[in-house]
DOPA-249676 format. One line per field, with one value per residue (C-alpha): y, z, x; residue in three letters; residue number from 1. Coordinates in Angstrom, 3 decimals, always signed. Layout:
BEGIN
v	c(Y,...)
w	c(Z,...)
u	c(X,...)
rest	c(ALA,...)
nr	c(NUM,...)
//
This chain:
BEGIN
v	c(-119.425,-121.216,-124.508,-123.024,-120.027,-122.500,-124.869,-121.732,-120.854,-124.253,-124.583,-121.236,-122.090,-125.166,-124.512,-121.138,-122.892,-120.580,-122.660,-121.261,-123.879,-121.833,-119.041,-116.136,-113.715,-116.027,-116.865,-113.299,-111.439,-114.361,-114.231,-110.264,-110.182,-112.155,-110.899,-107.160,-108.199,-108.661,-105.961,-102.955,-101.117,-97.454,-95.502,-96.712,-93.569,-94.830,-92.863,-94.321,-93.217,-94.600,-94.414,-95.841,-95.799,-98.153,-97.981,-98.369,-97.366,-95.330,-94.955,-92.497,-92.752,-89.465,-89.005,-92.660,-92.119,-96.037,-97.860,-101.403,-101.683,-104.738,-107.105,-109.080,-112.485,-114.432,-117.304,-114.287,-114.306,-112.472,-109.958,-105.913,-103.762,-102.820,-105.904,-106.845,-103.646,-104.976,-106.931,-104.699,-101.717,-103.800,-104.994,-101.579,-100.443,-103.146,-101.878,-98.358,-97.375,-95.775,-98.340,-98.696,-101.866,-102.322,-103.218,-105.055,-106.417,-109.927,-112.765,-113.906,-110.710,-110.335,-112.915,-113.275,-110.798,-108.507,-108.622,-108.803,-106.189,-103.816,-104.881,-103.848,-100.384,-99.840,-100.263,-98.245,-95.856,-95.393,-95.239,-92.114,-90.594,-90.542,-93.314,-95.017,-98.940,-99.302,-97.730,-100.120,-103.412,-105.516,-107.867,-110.021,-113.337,-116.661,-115.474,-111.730,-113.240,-115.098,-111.734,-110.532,-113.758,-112.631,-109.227,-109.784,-111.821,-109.543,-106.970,-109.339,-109.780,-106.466,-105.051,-102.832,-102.219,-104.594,-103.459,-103.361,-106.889,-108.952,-110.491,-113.381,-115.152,-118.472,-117.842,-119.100,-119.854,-123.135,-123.074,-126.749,-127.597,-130.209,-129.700,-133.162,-131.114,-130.896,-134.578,-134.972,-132.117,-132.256,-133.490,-131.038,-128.057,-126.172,-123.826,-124.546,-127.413,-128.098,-128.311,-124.869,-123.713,-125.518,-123.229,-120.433,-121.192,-122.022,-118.883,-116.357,-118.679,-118.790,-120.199,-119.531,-122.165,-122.895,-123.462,-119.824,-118.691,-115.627,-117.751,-120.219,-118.392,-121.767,-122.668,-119.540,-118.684,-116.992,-116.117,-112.370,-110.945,-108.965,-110.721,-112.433,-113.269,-116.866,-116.896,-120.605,-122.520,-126.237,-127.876,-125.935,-127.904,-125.081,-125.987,-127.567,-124.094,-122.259,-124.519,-125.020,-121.193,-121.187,-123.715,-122.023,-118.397,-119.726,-121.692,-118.800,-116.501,-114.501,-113.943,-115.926,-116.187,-118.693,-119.008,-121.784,-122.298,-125.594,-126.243,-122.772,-122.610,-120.676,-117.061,-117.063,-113.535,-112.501,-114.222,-112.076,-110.271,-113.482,-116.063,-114.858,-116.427,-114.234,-110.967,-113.073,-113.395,-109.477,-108.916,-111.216,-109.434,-105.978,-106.076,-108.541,-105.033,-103.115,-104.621,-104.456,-100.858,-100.089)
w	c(+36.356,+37.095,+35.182,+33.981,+31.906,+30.260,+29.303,+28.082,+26.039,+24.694,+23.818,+22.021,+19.853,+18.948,+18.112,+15.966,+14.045,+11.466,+8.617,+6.426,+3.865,+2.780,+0.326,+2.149,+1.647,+3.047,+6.114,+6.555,+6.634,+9.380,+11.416,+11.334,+12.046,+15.026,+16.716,+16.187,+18.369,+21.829,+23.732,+24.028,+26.782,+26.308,+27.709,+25.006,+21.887,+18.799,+15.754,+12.431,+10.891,+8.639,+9.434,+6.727,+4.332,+6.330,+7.831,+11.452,+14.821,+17.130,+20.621,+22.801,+26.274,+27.146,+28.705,+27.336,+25.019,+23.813,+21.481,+21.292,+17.740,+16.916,+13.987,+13.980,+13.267,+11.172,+9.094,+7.044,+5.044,+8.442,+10.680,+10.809,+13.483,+14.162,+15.097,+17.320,+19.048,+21.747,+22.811,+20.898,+23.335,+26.098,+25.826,+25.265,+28.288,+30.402,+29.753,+30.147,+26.258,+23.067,+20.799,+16.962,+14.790,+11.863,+8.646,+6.519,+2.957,+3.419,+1.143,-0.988,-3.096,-1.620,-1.539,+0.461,+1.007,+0.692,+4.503,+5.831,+3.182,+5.564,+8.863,+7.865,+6.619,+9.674,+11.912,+9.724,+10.214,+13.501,+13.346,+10.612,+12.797,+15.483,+18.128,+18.960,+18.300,+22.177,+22.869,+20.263,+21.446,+18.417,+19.181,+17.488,+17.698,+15.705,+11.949,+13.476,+15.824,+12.668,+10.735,+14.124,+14.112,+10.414,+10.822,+13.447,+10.933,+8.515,+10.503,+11.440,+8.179,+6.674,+10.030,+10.758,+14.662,+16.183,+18.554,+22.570,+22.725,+21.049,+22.640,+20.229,+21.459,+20.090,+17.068,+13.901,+13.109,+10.682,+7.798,+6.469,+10.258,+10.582,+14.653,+16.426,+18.433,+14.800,+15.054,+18.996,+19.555,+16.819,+19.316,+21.689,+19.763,+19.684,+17.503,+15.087,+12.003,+9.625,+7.349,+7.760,+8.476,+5.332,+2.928,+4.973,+4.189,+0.539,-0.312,+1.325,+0.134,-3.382,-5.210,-2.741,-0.761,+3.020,+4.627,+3.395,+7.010,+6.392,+5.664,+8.415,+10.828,+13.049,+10.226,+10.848,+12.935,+15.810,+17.693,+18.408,+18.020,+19.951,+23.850,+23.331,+25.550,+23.991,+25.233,+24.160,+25.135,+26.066,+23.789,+20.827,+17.370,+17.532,+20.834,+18.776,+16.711,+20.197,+21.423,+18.671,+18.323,+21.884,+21.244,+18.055,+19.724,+23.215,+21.418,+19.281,+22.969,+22.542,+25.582,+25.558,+28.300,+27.597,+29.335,+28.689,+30.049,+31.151,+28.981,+27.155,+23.688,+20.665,+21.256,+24.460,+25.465,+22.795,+25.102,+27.994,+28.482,+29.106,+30.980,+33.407,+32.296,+29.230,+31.661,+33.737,+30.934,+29.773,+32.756,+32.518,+29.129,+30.411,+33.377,+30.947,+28.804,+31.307,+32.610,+28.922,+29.024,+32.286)
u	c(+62.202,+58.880,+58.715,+55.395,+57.315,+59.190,+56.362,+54.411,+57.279,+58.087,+54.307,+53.533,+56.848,+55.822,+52.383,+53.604,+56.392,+58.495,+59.076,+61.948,+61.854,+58.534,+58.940,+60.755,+58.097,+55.660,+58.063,+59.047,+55.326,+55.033,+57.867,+58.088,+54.205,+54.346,+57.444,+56.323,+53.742,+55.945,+56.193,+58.949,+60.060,+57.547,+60.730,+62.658,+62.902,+64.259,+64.674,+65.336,+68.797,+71.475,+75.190,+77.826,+75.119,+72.979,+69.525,+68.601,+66.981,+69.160,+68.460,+70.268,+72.360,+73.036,+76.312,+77.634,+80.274,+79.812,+77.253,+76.083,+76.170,+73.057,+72.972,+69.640,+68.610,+66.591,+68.260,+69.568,+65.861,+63.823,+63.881,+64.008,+65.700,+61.993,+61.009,+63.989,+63.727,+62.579,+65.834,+68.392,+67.016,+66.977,+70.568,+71.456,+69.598,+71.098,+74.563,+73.998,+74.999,+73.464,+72.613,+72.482,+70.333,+70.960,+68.345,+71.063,+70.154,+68.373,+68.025,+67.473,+67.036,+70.674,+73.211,+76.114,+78.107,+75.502,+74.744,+78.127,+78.892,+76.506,+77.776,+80.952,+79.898,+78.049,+81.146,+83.234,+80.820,+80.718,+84.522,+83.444,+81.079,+83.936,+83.457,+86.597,+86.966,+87.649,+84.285,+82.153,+80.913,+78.891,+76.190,+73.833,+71.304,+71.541,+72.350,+73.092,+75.504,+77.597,+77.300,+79.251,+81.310,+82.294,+82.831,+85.528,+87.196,+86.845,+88.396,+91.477,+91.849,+92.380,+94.125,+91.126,+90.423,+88.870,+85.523,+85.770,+84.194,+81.922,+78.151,+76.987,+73.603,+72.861,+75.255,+74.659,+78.365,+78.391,+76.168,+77.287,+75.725,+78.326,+77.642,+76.958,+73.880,+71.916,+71.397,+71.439,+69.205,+66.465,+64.119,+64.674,+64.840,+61.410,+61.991,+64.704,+65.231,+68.066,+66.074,+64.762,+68.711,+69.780,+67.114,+68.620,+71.694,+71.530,+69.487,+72.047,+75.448,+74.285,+77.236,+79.641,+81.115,+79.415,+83.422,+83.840,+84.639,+83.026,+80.052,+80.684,+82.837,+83.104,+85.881,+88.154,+90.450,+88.845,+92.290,+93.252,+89.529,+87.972,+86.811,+83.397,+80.582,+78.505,+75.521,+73.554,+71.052,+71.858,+68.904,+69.495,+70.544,+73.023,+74.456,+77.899,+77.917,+78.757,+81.179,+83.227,+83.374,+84.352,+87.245,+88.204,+88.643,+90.163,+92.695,+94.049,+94.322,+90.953,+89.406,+86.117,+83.308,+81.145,+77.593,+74.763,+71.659,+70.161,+66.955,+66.799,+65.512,+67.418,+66.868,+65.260,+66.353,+63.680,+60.971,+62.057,+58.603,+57.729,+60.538,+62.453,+65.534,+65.784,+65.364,+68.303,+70.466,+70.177,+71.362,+74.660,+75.472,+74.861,+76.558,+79.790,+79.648,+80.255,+82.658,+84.772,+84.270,+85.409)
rest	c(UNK,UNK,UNK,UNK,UNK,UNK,UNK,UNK,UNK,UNK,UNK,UNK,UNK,UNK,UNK,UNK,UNK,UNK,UNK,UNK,UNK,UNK,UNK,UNK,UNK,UNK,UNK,UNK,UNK,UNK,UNK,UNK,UNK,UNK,UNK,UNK,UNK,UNK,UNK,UNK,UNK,UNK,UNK,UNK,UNK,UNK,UNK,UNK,UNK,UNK,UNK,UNK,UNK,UNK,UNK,UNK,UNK,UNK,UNK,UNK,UNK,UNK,UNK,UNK,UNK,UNK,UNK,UNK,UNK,UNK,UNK,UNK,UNK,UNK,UNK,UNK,UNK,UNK,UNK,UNK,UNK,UNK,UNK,UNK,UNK,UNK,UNK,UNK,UNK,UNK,UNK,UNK,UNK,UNK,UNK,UNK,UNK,UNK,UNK,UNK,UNK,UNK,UNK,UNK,UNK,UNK,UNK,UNK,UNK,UNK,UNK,UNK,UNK,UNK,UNK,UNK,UNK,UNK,UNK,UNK,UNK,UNK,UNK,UNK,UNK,UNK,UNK,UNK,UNK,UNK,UNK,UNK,UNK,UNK,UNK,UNK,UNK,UNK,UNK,UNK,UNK,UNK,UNK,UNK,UNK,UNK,UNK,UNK,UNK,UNK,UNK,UNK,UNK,UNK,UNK,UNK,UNK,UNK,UNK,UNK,UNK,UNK,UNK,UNK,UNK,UNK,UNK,UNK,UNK,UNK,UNK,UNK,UNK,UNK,UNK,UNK,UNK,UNK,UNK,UNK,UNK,UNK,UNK,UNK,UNK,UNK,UNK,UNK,UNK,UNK,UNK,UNK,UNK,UNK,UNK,UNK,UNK,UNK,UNK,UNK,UNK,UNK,UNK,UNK,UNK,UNK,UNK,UNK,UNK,UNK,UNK,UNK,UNK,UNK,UNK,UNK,UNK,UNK,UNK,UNK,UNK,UNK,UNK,UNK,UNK,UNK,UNK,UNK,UNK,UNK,UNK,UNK,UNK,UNK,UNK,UNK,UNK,UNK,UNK,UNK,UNK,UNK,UNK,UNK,UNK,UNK,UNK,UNK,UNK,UNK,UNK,UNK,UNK,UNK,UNK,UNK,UNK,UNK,UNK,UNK,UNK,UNK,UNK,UNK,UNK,UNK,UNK,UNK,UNK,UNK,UNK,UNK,UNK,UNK,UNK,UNK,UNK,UNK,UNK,UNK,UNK,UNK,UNK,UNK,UNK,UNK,UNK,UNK,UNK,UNK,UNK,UNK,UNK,UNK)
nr	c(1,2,3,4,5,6,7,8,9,10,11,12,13,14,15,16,17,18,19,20,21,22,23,24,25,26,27,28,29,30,31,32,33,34,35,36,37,38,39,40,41,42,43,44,45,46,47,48,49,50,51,52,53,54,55,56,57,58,59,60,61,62,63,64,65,66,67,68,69,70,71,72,73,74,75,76,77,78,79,80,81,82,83,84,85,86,87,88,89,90,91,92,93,94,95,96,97,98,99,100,101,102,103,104,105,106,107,108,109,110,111,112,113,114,115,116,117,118,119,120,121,122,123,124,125,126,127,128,129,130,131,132,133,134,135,136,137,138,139,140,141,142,143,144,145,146,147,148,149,150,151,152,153,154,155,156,157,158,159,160,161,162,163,164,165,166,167,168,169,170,171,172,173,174,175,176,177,178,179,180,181,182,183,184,185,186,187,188,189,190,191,192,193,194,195,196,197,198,199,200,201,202,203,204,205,206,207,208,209,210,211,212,213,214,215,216,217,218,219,220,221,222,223,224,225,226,227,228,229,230,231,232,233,234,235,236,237,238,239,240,241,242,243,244,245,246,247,248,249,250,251,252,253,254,255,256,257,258,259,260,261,262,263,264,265,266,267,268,269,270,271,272,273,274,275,276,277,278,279,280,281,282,283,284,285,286,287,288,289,290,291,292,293,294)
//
């Protein structure tokens, strides 16, 4: 990294703010808009597809019998497996596998568990289709990576296979955001706010309860999952969400590797056309998934 990458970063994010607290059409025509302007790999062929009812991009492997299985992010109200093609493919790409993203319902037209409801299809799809648990690793950013955070709970909890392992970046994991780092950090972070994460939050919850763990997967109990990779940034307001996750899952025997990165801001694997760091750290979870299917 060149301190200059990350000041460019740090300044384009806060003079482009996302403001979820807006209207989510209004937020989502903006944040889609912009981040279907960074660049994508031009070797990368996706093709649009649905499997277990649900719509997505596929990208191929050929001769990989495994798939990277992608759950966006977006405060659950943004976002499109089109516009976070871009790091799905390249996470994919890094680890040598076919990959699927998945377009699950947002809100708030659809309320919780609408979303989950279609992460969990997907998967049991794939199992359809005929992949093999052992040879399915799921992955997602900030709200993607508590949809992936739920689903593994979801899974424990009916006895269904759990995936290979399990890559959550900058999760989204407590939407009460009881974390200490939402107060410590709100200075720091560039490109989150709770109150932003609080209208995500209550638009996707509804009437449910946020300590629902399939809400707020921070309050479950992580042990026996799948092995996870947490991938965080130290300034991000949800620093606390990753930890505690960590603590959770390690103290219930899951196998946890836990990576953060001095100064990065939430999601900066997104920014990798631009900051080296996020190219770095593409790298770390390629070469982590490879390892898990070895």
């Amino acid at each position: 990294m060149t301190l200059d990458e990350l000041a460019a970063l740090k300044g384009m994010l806060v003079a482009n703010p996302f403001d979820f607290t807006i209207p989510a059409a209004e937020v989502r025509a903006q944040f889609n808009g912009a981040v279907a302007t960074f660049p994508v790999n031009e070797s990368f062929a996706f093709k649009e597809t649905k499997i277990g009812g649900v719509p997505g991009l596929w990208m191929d492997a050929p001769g990989s019998p495994n798939v990277l299985m992608y759950v966006h992010g977006g405060a659950m109200l943004v976002g499109t497996a089109e516009v976070y093609r871009g790091l799905s493919g390249n996470l994919a790409a890094a680890a040598g596998i076919n990959h699927f993203s998945i377009d699950y319902r947002l809100a708030p037209e659809h309320q919780y568990p609408a979303a989950l409801d279609d992460v969990m299809s997907a998967y049991k799809g794939l199992l359809t289709d005929g992949y093999q648990a052992e040879n399915i690793v799921v992955a997602g950013d900030s709200a993607g990576g508590g949809l992936v955070l739920a689903l593994l709970l979801a899974l424990k909890a009916t006895g269904a296979p759990q995936p290979a392992a399990a890559v959550v970046l900058s999760p989204w994991a407590d939407l009460t955001h009881s974390g200490e780092t939402m107060s410590t950090m709100a200075d720091k972070d560039v490109s989150l706010t709770k109150a932003g994460l609080e209208s995500g939050a209550s638009q996707y919850a509804g009437s449910h309860p946020l300590t629902d763990p399939l809400i707020s997967p921070v309050f479950g109990d992580l042990g026996g999952v799948a092995p996870m990779l947490i991938e965080v940034g130290t300034t991000e307001i949800l620093y606390s969400d990753a930890t505690r996750v960590r603590d959770n899952a390690r103290a219930g025997g899951t196998d946890v590797t836990f990576s953060d990165w001095e100064d990065m801001p939430h999601d900066w694997s997104l920014f990798s056309f631009m900051l080296s760091e996020g190219r770095d750290m593409i790298d770390e979870v390629g070469s982590w998934i490879k390892g898990k299917l070895a």
